[in-house]
C-alpha positions as a Markdown table, in Angstrom:
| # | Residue | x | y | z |
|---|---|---|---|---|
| 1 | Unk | -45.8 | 1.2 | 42.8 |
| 2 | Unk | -45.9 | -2.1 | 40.8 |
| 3 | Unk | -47.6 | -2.4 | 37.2 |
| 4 | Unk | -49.4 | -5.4 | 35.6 |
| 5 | Unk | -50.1 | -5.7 | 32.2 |
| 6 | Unk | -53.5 | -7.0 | 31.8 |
| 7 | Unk | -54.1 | -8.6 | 28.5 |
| 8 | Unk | -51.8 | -11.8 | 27.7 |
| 9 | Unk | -51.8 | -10.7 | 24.4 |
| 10 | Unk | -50.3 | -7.1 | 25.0 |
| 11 | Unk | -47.9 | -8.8 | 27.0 |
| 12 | Unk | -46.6 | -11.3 | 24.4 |
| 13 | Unk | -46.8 | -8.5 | 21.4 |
| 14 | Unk | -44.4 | -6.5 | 23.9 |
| 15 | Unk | -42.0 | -9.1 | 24.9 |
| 16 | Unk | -41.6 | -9.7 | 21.0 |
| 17 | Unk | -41.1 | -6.2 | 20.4 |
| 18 | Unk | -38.4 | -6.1 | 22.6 |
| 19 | Unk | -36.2 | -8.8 | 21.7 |
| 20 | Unk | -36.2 | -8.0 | 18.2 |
| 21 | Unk | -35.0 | -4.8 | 18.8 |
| 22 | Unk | -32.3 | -6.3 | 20.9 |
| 23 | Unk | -31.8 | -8.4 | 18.2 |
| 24 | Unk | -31.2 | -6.3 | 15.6 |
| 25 | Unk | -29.0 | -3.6 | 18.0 |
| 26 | Unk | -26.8 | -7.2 | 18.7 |
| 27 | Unk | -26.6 | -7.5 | 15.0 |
| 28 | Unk | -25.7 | -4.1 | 13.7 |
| 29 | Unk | -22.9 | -3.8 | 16.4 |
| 30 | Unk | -21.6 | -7.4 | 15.2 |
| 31 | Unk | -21.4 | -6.0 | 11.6 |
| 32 | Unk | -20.2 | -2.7 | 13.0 |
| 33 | Unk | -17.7 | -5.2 | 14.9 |
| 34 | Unk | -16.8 | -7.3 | 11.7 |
| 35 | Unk | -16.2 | -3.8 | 9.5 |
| 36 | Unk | -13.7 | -1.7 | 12.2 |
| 37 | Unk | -11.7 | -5.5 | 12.4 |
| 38 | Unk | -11.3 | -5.5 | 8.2 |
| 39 | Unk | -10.7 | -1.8 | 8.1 |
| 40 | Unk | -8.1 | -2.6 | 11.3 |
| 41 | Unk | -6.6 | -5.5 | 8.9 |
| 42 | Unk | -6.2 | -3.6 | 5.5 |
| 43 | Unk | -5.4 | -0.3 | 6.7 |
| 44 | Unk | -1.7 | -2.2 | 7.4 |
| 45 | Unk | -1.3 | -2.5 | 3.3 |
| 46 | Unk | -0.2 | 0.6 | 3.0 |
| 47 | Unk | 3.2 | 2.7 | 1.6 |
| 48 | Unk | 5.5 | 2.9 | 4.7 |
| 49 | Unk | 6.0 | 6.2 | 5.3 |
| 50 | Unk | 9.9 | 5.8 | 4.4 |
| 51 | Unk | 9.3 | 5.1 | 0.8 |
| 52 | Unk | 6.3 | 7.9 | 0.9 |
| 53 | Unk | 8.7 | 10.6 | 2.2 |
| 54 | Unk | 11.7 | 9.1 | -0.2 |
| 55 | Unk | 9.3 | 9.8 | -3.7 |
| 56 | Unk | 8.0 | 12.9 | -2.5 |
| 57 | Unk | 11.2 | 14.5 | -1.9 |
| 58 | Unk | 12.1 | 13.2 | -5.2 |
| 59 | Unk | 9.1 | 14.9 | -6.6 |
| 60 | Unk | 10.0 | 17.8 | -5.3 |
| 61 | Unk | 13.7 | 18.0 | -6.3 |
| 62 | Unk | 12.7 | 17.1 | -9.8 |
| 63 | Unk | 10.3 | 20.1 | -9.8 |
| 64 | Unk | 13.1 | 22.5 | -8.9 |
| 65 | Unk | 14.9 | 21.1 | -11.5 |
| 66 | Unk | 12.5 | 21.5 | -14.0 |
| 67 | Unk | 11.9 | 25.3 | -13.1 |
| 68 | Unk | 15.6 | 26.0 | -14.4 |
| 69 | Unk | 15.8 | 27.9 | -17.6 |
| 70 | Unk | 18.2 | 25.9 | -21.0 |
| 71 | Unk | 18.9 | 22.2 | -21.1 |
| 72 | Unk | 18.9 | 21.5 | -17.4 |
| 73 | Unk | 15.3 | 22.1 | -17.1 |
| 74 | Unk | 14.5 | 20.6 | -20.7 |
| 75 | Unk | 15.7 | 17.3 | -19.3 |
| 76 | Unk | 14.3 | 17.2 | -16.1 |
| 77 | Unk | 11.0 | 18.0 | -17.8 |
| 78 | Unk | 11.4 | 15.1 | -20.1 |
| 79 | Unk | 12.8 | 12.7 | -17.4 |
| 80 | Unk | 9.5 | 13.9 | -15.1 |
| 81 | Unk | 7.6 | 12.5 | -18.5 |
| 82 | Unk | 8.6 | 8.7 | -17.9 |
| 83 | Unk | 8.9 | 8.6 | -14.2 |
| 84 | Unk | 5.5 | 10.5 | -13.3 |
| 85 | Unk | 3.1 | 7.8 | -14.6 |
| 86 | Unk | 5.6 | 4.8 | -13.6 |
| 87 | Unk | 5.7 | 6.5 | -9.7 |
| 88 | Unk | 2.3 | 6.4 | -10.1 |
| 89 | Unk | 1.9 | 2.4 | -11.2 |
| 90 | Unk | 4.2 | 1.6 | -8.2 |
| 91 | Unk | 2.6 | 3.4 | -5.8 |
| 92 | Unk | -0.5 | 1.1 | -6.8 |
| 93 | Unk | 0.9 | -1.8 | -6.3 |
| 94 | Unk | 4.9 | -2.7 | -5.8 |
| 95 | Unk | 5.0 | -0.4 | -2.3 |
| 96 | Unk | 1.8 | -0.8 | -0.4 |
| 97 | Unk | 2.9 | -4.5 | -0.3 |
| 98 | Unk | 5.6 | -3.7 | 2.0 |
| 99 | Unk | 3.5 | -2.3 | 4.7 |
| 100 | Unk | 2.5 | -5.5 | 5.8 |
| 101 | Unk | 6.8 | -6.9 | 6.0 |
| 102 | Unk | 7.0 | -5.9 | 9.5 |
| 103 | Unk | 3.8 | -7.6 | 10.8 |
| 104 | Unk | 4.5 | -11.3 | 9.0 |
| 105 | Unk | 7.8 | -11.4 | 10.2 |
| 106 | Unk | 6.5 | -11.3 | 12.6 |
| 107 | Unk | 4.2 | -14.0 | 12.3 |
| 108 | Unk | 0.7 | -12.3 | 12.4 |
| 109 | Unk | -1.7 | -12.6 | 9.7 |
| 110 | Unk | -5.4 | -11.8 | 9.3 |
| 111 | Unk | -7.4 | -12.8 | 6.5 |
| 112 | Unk | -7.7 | -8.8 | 6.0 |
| 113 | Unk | -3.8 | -9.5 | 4.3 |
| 114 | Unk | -5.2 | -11.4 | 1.2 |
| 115 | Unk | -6.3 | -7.8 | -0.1 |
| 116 | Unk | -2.6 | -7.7 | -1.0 |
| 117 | Unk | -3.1 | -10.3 | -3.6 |
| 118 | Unk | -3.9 | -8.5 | -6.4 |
| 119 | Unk | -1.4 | -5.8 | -6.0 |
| 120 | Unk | 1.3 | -8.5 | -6.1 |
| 121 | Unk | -0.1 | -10.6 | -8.9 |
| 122 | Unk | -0.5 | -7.2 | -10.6 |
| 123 | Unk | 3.5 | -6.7 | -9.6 |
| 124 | Unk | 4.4 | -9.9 | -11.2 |
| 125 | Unk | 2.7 | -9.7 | -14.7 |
| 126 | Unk | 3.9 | -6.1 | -15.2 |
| 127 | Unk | 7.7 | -6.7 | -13.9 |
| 128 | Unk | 9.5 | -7.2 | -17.1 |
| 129 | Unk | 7.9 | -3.8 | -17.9 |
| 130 | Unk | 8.4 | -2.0 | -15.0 |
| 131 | Unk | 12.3 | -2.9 | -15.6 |
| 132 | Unk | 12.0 | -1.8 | -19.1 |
| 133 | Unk | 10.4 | 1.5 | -18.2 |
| 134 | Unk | 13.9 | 1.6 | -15.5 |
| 135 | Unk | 15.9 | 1.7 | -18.7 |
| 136 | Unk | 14.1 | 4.4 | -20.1 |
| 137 | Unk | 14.0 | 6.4 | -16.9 |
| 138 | Unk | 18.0 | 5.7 | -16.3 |
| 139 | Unk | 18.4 | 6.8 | -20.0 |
| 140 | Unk | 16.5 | 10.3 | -19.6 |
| 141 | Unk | 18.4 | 10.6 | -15.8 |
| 142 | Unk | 22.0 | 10.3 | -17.7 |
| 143 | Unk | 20.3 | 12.9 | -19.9 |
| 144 | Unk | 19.6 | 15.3 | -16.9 |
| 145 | Unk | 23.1 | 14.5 | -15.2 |
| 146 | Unk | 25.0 | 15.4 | -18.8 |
| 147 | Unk | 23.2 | 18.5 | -19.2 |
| 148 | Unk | 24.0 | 19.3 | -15.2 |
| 149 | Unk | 27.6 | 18.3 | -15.6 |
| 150 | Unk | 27.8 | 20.9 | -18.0 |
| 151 | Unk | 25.8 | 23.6 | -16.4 |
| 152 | Unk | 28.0 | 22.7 | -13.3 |
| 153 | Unk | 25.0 | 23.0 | -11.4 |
| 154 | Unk | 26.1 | 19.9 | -8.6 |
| 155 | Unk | 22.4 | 20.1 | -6.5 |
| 156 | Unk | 21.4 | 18.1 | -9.9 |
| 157 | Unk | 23.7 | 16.0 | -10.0 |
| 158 | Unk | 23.5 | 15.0 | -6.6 |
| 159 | Unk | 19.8 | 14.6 | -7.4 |
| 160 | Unk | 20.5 | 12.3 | -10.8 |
| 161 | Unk | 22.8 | 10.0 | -8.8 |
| 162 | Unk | 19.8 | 9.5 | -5.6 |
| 163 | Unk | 17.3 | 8.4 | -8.3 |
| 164 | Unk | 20.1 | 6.0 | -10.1 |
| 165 | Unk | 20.4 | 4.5 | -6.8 |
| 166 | Unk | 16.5 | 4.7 | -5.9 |
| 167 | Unk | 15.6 | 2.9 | -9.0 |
| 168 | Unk | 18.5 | 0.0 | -8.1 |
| 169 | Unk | 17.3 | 0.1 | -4.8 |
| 170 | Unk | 13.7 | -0.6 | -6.2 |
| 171 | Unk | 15.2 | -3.6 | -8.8 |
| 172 | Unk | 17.2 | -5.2 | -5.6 |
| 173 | Unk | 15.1 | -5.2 | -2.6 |
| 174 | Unk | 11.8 | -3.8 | -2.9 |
| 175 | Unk | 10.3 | -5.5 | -5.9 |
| 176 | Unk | 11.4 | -8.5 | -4.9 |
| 177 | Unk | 10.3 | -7.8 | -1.5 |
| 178 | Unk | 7.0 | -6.9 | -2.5 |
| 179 | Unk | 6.9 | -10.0 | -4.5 |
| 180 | Unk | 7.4 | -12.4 | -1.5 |
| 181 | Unk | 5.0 | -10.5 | 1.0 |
| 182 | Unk | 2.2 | -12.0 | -2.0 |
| 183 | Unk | 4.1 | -15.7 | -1.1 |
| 184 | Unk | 4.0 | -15.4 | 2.2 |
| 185 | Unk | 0.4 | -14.7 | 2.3 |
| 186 | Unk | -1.0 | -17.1 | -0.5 |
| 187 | Unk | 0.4 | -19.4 | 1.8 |
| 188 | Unk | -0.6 | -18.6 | 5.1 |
| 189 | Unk | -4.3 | -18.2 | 3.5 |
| 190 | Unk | -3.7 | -21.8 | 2.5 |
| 191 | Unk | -2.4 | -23.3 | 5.7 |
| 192 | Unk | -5.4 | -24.9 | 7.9 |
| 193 | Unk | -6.0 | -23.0 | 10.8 |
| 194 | Unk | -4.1 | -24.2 | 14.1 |
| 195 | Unk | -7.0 | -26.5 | 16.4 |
| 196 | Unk | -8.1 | -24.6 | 19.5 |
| 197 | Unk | -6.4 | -25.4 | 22.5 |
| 198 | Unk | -8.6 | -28.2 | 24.8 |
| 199 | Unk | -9.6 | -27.3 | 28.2 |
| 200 | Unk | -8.3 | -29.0 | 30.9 |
């Protein structure tokens, strides 16, 4: 069984009807599209889950530490003063950079990568006093390690001479590192885009 539609105008109204719905479904899943590929591209700046797992086991050793009655826990209460909020400022900005190391060495980027900028530029303004705020931590860690070294309590010490070295580690490599993953992108977002290849 066939069916006509009878009045031209019925017919035109319908025909319109129809391609602007298909219209607007084509352009909510491009958006939908566009969205999934910038979450895709910014979901790479992220902590990698090394460094995550390194300062949360260092959170959690300095909380035992600070649980221990006299002068151990005393200093390990004042060292978790000056490291909590400066863990915190680096976890904004000096780590997530290094999500993206693995990717542009590789050479891929996606304009999703320039969200990185700000962290770095952020990085490189507060620097010199991240490094000062190194000095004040590695002066309240000798604090902790003196009063351990007198408790004889080693599991402190132990933990005193893994944040000496995390903080060096930090200075040496990862700053830095974090610093040039902010080059590398300014200057890929700079470059001109490479022509498309012409068919043969």
């Amino acid at each position: 069984m066939s069916y006509r539609l009878n009045n031209p105008r019925m017919s035109a109204a319908a025909v319109l009807l129809v391609f602007s719905a298909v219209s607007v479904s084509s352009a909510s899943a491009q958006a939908a599209g566009h969205q999934a590929e910038h979450h895709a591209q910014t979901a790479q700046i992220r902590i990698p889950e090394a460094m995550h797992a390194e300062h949360a086991e260092i959170h959690s050793e300095l909380v035992n530490a600070m649980k221990i009655p006299g002068r151990v826990g005393a200093a390990a209460r004042a060292l978790d003063a000056v490291l909590a909020p400066h863990f915190a400022r680096e976890e904004q900005i000096a780590l997530p950079p290094l999500g993206l190391l693995a990717p542009l060495s590789r050479g891929q980027f996606t304009p999703g990568m320039r969200d990185v900028l700000p962290m770095t530029d952020s990085l490189r303004a507060e620097l010199p006093r991240m490094l000062e705020e190194h000095k004040t931590v590695a002066a309240a860690t000798q604090r902790l390690r003196e009063a351990a070294r007198a408790a004889g309590n080693t599991a402190v010490l132990n933990f005193a001479d893994k944040l000496s070295l995390h903080a060096q580690s930090e200075e040496e490599l990862f700053y830095p590192a974090a610093l040039l993953v902010g080059e590398v992108v300014r200057s890929r977002s700079a470059a001109p885009a490479a022509p498309a290849a012409r068919p043969r």
